[in-house]
VEXVEX-364434 format. One line per 5 residues: number of its first residue (from 1); for each residue x, y, z of C-alpha. Coordinates in Angstrom, 2 decimals. Layout:
BEGIN
NUM = X:Y:Z | ...
END
This chain:
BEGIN
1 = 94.31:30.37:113.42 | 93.01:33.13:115.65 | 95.05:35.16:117.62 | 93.46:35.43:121.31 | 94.41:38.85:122.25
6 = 94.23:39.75:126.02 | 94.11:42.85:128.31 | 96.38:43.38:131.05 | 93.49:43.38:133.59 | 93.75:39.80:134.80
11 = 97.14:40.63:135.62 | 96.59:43.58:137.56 | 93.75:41.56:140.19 | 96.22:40.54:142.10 | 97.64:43.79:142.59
16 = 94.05:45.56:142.96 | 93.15:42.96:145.72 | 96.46:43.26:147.96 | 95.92:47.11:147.48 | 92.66:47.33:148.44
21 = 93.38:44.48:151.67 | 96.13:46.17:153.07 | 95.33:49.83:152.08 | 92.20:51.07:151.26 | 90.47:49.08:153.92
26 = 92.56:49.82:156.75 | 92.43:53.52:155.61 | 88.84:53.56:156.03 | 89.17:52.21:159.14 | 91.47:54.61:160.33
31 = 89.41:57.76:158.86 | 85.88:56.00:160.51 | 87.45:55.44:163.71 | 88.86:59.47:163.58 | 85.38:60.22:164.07
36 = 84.24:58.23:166.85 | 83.38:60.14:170.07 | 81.92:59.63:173.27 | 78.58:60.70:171.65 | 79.25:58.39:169.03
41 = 80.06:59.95:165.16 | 81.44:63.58:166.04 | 84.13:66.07:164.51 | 85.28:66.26:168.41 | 88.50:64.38:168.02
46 = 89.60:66.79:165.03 | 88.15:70.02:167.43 | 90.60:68.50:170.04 | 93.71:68.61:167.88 | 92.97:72.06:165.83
51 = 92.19:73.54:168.68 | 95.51:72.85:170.44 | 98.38:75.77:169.10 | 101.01:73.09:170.09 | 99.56:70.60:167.84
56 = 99.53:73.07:164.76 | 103.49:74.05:165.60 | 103.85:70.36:165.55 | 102.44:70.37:161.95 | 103.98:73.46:160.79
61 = 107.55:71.93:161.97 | 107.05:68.09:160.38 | 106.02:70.66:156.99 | 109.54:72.53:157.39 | 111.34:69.68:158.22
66 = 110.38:67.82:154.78 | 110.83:71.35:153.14 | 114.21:71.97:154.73 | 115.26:68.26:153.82 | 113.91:68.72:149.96
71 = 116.15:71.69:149.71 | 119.09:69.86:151.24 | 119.39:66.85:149.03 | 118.38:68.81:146.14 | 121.56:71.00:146.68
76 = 123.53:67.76:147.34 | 122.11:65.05:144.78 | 122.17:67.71:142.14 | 126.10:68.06:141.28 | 126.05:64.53:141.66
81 = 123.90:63.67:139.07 | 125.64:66.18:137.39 | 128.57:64.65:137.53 | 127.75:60.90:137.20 | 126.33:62.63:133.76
86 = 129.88:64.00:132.93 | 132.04:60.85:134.27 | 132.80:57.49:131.99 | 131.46:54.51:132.30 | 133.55:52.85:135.59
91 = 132.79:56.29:137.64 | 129.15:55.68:136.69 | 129.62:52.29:138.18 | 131.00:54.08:141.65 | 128.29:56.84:141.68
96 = 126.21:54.03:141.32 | 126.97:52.60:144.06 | 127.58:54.29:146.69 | 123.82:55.73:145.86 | 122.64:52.29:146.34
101 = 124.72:51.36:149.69 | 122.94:53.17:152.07 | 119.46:51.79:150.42 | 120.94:48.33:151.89 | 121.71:49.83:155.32
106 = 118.89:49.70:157.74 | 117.55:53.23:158.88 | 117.90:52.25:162.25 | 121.70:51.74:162.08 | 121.95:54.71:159.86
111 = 120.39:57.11:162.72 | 121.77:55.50:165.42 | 125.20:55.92:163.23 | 125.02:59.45:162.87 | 124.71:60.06:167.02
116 = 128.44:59.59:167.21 | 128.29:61.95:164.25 | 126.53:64.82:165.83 | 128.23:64.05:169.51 | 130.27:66.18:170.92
121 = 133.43:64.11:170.14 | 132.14:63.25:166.73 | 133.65:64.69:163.48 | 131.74:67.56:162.81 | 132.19:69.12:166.42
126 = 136.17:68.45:165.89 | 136.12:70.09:162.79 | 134.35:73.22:163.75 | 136.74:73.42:167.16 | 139.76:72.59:164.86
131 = 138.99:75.40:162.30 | 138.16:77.41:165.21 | 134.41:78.14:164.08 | 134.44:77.59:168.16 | 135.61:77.30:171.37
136 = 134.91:74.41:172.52 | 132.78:71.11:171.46 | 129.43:71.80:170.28 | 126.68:68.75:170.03 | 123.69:68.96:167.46
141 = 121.77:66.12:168.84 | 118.65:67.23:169.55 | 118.73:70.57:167.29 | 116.71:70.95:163.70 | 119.97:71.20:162.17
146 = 121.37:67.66:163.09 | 118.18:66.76:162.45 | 118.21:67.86:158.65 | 121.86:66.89:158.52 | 120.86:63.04:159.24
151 = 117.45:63.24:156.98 | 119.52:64.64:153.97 | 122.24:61.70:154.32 | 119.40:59.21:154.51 | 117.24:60.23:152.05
156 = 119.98:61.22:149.24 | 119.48:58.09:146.91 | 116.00:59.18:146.54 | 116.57:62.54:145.08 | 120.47:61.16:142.60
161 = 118.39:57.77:141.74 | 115.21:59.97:139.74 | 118.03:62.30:138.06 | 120.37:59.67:136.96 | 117.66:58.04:135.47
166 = 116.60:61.37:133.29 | 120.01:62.62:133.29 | 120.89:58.87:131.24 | 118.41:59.56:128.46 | 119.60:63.06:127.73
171 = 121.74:63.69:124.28 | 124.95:65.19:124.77 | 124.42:66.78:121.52 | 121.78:69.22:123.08 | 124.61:70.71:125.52
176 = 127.39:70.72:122.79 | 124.63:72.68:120.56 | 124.50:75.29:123.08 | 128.26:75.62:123.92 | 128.83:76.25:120.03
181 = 126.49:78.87:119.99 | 128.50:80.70:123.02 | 126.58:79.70:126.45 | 128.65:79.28:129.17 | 128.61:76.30:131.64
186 = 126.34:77.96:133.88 | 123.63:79.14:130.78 | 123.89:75.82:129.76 | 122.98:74.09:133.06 | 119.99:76.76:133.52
191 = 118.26:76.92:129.87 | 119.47:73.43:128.68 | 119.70:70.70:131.65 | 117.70:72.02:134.44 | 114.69:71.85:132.47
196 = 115.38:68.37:131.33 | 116.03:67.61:134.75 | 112.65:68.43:136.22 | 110.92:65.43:135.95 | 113.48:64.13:138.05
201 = 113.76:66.74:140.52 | 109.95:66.23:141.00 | 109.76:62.94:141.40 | 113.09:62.81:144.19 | 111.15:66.06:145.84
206 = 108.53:63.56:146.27 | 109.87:60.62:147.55 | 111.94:62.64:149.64 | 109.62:64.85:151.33 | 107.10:61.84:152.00
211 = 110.52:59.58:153.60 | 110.74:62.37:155.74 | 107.84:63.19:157.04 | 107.06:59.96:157.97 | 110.64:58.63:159.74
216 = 109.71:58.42:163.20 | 112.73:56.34:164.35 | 115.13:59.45:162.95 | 113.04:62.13:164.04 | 112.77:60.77:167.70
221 = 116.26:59.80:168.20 | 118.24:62.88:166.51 | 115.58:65.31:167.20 | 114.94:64.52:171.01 | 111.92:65.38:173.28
226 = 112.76:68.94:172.71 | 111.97:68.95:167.98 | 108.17:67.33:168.46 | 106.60:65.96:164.79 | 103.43:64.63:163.76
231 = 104.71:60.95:163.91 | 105.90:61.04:167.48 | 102.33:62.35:168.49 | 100.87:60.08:167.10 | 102.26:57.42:169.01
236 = 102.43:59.47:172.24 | 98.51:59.21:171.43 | 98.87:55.57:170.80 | 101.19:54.40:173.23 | 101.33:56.50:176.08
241 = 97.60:57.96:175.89 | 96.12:55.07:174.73 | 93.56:57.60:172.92 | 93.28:55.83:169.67 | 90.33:58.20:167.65
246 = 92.50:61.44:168.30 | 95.08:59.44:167.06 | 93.76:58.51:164.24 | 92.23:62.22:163.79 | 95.98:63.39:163.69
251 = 97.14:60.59:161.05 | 94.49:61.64:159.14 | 95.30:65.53:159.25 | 98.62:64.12:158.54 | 97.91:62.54:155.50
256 = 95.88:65.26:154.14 | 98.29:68.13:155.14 | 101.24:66.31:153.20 | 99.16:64.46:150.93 | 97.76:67.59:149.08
261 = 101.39:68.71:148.80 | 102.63:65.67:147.05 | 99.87:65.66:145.06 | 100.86:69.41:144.08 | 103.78:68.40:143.08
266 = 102.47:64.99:141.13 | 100.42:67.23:139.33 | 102.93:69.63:138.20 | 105.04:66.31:137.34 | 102.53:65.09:134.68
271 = 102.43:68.68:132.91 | 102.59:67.62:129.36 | 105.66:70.12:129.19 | 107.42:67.79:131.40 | 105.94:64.77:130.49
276 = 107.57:65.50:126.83 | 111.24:65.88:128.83 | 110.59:63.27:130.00
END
């Protein structure tokens, strides 16, 4: 009897098909229609929005705010991981959890959630006037901070998810081998699970970073007329302008400007040093 043996390509068509249907083609369609000017094919749209200092603070700011987020749910979703690492088996369960509830929570109710939050009567105001950090209420709607605040909250599971999932395969053996040869805790997080951690960290720093950039609902609720990002001008092209090939010109600076850093950090993901952490 022979054994039919076949590749895995058949069952990737599918895939390749919807990819390149509702992806690659509509991608080409937005990069063509970037360069369509009066004149016909012209660089004229992309002149238009480099040559605009607003439009490159706009830019600048959607960079910080992803880099400002990274940094906040890596200092958060960290010690989590950490500890769902450390906890038994039912506080796993928990950790678990809670990660995943606010995956099943729509965005939109989770921004427009976090209003009362940041409001002048919300929690963190009464906790700042109660400690008497001030005088009287303070509202961050419509600051960077708030802003940040909401982002990290939202995008949290992205960064604990990656590190649970490294943190699961790592032998506790490793860590007790360094603790009998004298490190402390803190020698043993830096030379022993940081490094195993780092595949990880790079995949959350992407996910997160590209959530973030991209959340228009968040970014124009919390962040107001006043904190401007690439998203919102694109639709204030879109929907307000109506000028659909500048539009286009700034998704496509968009998607280049954040783009190269995600593939940055990709790259660094698949070093075979990590790779073998892995």
């Amino acid at each position: 009897m022979t054994t039919m043996r076949s590749s895995g390509a058949p069952y990737l068509l599918p895939m390749l098909l919807l990819s390149v249907v509702f992806f690659v083609t509509p991608l080409a369609l937005l990069v063509a229609y970037s360069f369509s000017g009066k004149a016909g094919i012209s660089l004229e749209n992309y002149s238009a929005f480099l040559g605009d200092p607003f439009n490159f603070r706009v830019l600048m700011n959607t960079v910080r705010l992803g880099v400002l987020t990274v940094i906040g749910t890596t200092l958060l979703g960290v010690p989590i991981a950490l500890l769902y690492w450390h906890s038994g088996s039912r506080t796993r369960q928990v950790i678990i959890f809670l990660s995943l509830i606010p995956m099943l929570t729509s965005n939109v109710v989770r921004t427009f959630a976090w209003i009362v939050i940041l409001g002048r009567q919300g929690p963190i105001s009464q906790a700042l006037l109660g400690l008497g950090f001030t005088g009287q209420p303070i509202s961050l709607m419509f600051t960077e901070l708030g802003l940040v605040l909401t982002m990290c909250q939202i995008d949290l599971p992205l960064i604990i998810l990656p590190l649970i999932a490294v943190l699961s395969r790592v032998n506790k053996q490793l860590t007790d081998a360094a603790e009998v040869a004298g490190a402390g805790p803190w020698r043993v997080f830096l030379t022993v699970l940081l490094p195993l951690m780092l595949p990880g960290l790079l995949a959350g720093w992407i996910l997160v970073f590209a959530s973030t950039s991209a959340s228009f609902v968040t970014q124009a609720v919390i962040g107001g007329a006043r904190n401007v990002y690439m998203p919102q001008l694109i639709y204030r092209e879109v929907g307000v302008l109506f000028d659909w090939p500048l539009a286009s010109a700034i998704a496509v600076v968009l998607l280049l400007s954040t783009g190269s850093l995600l593939l940055a950090l990709s790259a660094i993901a698949r070093h075979r040093r990590l790779v073998g952490h892995a």
